[in-house]
VMD Tcl script that draws the C-alpha trace (Angstrom):
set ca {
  {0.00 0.00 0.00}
  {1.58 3.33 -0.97}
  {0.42 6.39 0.65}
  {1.92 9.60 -1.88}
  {-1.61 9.71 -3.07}
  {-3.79 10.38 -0.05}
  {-4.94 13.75 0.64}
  {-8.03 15.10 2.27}
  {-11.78 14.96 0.61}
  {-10.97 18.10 -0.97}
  {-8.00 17.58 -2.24}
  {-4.88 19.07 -0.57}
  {-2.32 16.83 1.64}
  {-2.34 16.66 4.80}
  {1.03 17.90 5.06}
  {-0.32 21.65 3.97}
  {-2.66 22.05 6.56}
  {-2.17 25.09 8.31}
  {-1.90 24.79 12.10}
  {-5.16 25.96 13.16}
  {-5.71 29.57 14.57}
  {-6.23 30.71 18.51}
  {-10.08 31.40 19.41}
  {-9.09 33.16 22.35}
  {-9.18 30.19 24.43}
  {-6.41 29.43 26.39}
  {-3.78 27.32 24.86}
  {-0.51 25.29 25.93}
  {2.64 25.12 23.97}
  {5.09 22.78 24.19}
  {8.31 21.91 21.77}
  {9.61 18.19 21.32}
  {12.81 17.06 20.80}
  {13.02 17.71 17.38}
  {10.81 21.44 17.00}
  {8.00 20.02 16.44}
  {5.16 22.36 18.30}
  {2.65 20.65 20.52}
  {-0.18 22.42 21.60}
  {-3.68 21.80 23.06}
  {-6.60 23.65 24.86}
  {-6.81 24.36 28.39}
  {-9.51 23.68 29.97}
  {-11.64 23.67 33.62}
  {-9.28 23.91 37.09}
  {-7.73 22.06 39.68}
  {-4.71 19.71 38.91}
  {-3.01 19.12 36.00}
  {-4.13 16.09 33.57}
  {-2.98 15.66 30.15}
  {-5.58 14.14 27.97}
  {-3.34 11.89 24.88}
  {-6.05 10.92 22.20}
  {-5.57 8.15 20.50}
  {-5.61 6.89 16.42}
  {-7.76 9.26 13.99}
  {-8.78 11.79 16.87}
  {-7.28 15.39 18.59}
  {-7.07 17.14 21.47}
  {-9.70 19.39 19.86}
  {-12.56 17.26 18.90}
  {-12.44 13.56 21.30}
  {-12.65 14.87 24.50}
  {-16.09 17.00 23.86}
  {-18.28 14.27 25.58}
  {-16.23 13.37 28.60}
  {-14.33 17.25 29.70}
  {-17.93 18.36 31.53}
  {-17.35 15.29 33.74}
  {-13.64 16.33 34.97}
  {-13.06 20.09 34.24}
  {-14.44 20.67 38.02}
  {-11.93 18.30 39.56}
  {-8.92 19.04 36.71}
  {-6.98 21.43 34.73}
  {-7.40 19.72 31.57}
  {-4.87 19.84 28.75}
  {-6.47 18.71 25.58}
  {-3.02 17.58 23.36}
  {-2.44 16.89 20.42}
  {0.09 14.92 19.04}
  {2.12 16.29 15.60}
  {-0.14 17.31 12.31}
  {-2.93 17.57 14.33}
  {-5.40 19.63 15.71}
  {-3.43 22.86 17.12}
  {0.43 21.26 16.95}
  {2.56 21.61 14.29}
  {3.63 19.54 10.78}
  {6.29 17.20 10.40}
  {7.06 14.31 7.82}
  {8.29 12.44 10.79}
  {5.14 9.86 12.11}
  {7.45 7.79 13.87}
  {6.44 6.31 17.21}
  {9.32 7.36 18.86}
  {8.56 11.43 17.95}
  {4.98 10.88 19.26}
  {6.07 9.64 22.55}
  {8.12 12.23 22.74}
  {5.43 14.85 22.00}
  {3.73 13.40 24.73}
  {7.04 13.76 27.52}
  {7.63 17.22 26.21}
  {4.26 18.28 26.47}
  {3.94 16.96 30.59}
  {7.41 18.23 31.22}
  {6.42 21.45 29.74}
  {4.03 22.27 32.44}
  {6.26 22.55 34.98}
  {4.65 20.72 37.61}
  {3.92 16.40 38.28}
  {1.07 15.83 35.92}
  {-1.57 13.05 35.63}
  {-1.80 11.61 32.39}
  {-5.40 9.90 30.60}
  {-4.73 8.27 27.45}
  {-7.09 6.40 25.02}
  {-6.03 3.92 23.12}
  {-3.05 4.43 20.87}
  {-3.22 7.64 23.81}
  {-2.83 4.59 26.29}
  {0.06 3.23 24.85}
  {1.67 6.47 24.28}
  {1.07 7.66 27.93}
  {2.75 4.45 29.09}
  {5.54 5.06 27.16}
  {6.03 8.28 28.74}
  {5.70 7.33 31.91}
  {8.98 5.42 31.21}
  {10.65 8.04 30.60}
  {9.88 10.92 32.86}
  {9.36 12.30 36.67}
  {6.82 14.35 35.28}
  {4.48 12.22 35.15}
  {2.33 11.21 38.94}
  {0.22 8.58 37.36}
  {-1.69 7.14 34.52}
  {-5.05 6.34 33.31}
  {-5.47 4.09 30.23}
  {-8.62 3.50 28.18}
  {-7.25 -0.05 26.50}
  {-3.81 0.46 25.29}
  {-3.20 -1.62 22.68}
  {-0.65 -4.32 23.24}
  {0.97 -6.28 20.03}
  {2.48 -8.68 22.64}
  {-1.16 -10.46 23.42}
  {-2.43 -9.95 19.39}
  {-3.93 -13.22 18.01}
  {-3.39 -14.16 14.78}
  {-6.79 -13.79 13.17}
  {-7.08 -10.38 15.00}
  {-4.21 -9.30 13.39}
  {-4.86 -10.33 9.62}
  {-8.34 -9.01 10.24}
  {-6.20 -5.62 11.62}
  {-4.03 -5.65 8.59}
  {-6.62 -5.81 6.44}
  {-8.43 -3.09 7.71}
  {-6.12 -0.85 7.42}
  {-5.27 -1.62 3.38}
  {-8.99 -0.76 2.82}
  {-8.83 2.63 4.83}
  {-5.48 3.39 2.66}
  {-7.57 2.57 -0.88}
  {-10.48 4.32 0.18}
  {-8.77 7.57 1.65}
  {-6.66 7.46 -1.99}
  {-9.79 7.68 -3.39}
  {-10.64 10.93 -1.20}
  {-13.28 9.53 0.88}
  {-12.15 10.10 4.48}
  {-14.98 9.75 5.96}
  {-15.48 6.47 4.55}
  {-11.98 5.91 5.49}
  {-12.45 6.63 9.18}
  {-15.91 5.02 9.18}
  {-13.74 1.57 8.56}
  {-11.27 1.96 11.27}
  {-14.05 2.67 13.26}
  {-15.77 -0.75 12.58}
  {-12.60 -2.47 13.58}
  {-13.05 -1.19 16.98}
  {-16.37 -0.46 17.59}
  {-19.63 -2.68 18.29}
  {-22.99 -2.63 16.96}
  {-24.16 0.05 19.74}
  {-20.82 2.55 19.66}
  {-21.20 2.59 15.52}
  {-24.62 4.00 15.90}
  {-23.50 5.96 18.95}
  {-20.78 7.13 16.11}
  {-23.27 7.94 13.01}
  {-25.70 10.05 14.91}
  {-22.82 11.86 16.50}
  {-21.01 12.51 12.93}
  {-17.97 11.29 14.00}
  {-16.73 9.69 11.15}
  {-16.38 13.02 9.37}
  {-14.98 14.53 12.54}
  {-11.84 11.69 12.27}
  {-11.68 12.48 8.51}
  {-9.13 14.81 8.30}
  {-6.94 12.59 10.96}
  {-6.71 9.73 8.50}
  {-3.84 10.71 6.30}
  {-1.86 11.40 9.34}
  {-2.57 7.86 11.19}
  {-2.22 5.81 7.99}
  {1.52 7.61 7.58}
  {2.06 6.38 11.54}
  {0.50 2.94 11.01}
  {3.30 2.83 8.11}
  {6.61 4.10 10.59}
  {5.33 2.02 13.39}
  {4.96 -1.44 11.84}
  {8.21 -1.35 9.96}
  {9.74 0.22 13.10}
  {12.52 -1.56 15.27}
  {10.96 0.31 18.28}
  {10.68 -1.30 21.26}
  {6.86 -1.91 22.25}
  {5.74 0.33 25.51}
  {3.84 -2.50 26.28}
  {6.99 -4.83 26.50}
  {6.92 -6.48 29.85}
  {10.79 -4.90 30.61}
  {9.64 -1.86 29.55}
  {6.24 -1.84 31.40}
  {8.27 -2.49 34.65}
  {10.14 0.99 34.54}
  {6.54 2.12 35.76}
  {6.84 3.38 38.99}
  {3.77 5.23 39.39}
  {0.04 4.30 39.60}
  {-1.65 3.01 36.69}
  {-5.27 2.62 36.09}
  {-6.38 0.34 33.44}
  {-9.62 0.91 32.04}
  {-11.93 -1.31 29.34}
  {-15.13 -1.82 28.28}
  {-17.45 -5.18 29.56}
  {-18.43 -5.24 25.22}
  {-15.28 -4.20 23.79}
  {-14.17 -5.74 20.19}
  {-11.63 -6.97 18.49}
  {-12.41 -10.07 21.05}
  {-10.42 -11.07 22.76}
  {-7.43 -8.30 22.26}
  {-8.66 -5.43 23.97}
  {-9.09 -7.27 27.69}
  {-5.93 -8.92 26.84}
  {-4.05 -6.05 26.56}
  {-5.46 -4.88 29.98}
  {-4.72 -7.55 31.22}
  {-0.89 -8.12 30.41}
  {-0.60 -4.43 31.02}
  {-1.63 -4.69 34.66}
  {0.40 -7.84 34.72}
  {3.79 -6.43 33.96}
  {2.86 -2.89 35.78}
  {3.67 -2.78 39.50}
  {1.36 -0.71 40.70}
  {-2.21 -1.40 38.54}
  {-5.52 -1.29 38.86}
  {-8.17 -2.70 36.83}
  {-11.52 -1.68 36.39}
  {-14.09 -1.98 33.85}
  {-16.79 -0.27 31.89}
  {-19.84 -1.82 31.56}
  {-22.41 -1.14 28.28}
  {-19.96 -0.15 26.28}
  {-16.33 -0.96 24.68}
  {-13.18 0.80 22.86}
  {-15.26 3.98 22.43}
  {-15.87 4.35 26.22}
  {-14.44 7.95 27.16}
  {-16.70 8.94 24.32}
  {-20.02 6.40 24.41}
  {-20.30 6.34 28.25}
  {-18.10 9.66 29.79}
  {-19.68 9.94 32.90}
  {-18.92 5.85 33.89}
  {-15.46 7.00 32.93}
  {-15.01 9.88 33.89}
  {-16.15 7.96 37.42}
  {-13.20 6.13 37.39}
  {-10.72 8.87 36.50}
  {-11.68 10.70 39.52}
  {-11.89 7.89 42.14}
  {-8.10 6.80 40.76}
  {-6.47 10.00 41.04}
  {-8.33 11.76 44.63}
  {-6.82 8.33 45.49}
  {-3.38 9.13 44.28}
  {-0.98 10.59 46.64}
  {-0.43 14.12 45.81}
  {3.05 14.56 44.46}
  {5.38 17.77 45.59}
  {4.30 20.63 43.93}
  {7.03 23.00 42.40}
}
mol new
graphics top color blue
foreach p $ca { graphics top sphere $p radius 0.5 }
foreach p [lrange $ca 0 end-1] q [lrange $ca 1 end] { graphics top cylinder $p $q radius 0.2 }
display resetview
């Protein structure tokens, strides 16, 4: 699958878009390592938690239905991870440059921050967490872990993504998105999807995740969700999925070795709904999120 050809639904590559103006909100900057800009919204008060999104979303669209629940108890900083939403372009999608958008963007605020990440957010926050002080704890929303992968799972994964590629070179993103989407999603979250438009809300994401679904599978990286690297984890972890969640079994699975190799984890699940759960059921999780961090010691405060 070649990817030179995929633009957006009206034409232009993704690699033009402008970063998107202020709207007089309040916004964070960060830099990573290599000048890339990483930005996202601030929103609500209290302490700090950095909110990763995960594949096809932003900080400025996938958080809508779950901020109300936690901008009372949180400072929330919506992210976004390079070419998207309100950071900066680069041609490099490699795994290693979006963890490090994420460790630039905790360390950039100056004080221990909590981290919530959702899915490929999930693994990325881990991956942080391995490499930073700045982080207090974590909250993951079914990090995906290649480790615990079967093998029909992954040809059905593979798959997947070569139709999103031919469809988004034919300039339908939404199509594209709406794809992915089924991948991930049961019968319940896709209509909780169509009648929230959210395939044409992930649209203009798709060019960018199919470039980093290219860099990280022929990647030497080493997984996050390694067991030695899951064991540099010194802080709190909460580990969050849904009781319907699909592809089965590799979403629980991942939990579950996650927890396993994590010393300090806590499990709890979702019920009615699966990997769209911040989104399809906010206040359950949003439930959760609070409970795990007022639990959290408080770290020193610079």
């Amino acid at each position: 699958m070649t990817l030179d050809n995929i633009g957006t639904e009206e034409g232009c590559n993704s690699m033009d878009k402008p970063t998107q103006p202020d709207t007089g909100e309040k916004i964070h900057r960060a830099v990573s390592d290599d000048g890339t800009e990483i930005a996202g919204r601030v929103h609500g008060e209290g302490p700090p938690l950095v909110l990763v999104p995960g594949a096809m979303s932003d900080g400025e669209t996938v958080w809508e239905p779950l901020l109300p629940f936690l901008t009372d108890r949180f400072t929330c900083y919506a992210m976004s991870t390079r070419n998207r939403g309100l950071s900066g372009q680069s041609t490099d999608h490699s795994p290693e440059r979006l963890v490090q958008d994420v460790t630039a963007f905790a360390e950039s605020i100056g004080e221990p921050v909590g981290l919530m990440g959702w899915s490929g957010g999930g693994l990325f926050s881990l991956a942080a967490a391995q490499k930073t002080d700045a982080i207090s704890a974590v909250a993951a929303y079914e990090p995906a872990a290649f480790e615990v992968i079967t093998e029909d799972v992954s040809e059905r994964m593979t798959d997947t993504i070569e139709r999103v590629g031919e469809v988004a070179a034919e300039g339908r993103l939404s199509d594209a998105a709406r794809i992915w989407v089924e991948f991930v999603a049961n019968d319940d979250e896709l209509a909780w999807a169509e009648e929230l438009g959210l395939f044409e809300v992930l649209a203009p994401n798709v060019p960018v995740q199919l470039r980093e679904f290219e860099q990280i599978f022929e990647s030497e990286w080493t997984s996050p969700t390694d067991p030695s690297e899951l064991a540099e984890i010194t802080v709190p972890v909460l580990l969050l999925h849904g009781t319907q969640s699909v592809p089965v079994p590799w979403m629980t699975d991942s939990v579950r070795h996650v927890a396993e190799h994590v010393a300090d984890s806590t499990v709890r699940e979702i019920d009615d709904t699966g990997h769209t759960g911040p989104g399809h059921k906010p206040e359950a999780v949003a439930d959760q999120v609070i409970r795990f961090f007022a639990a959290t010691p408080d770290p020193p405060r610079s």
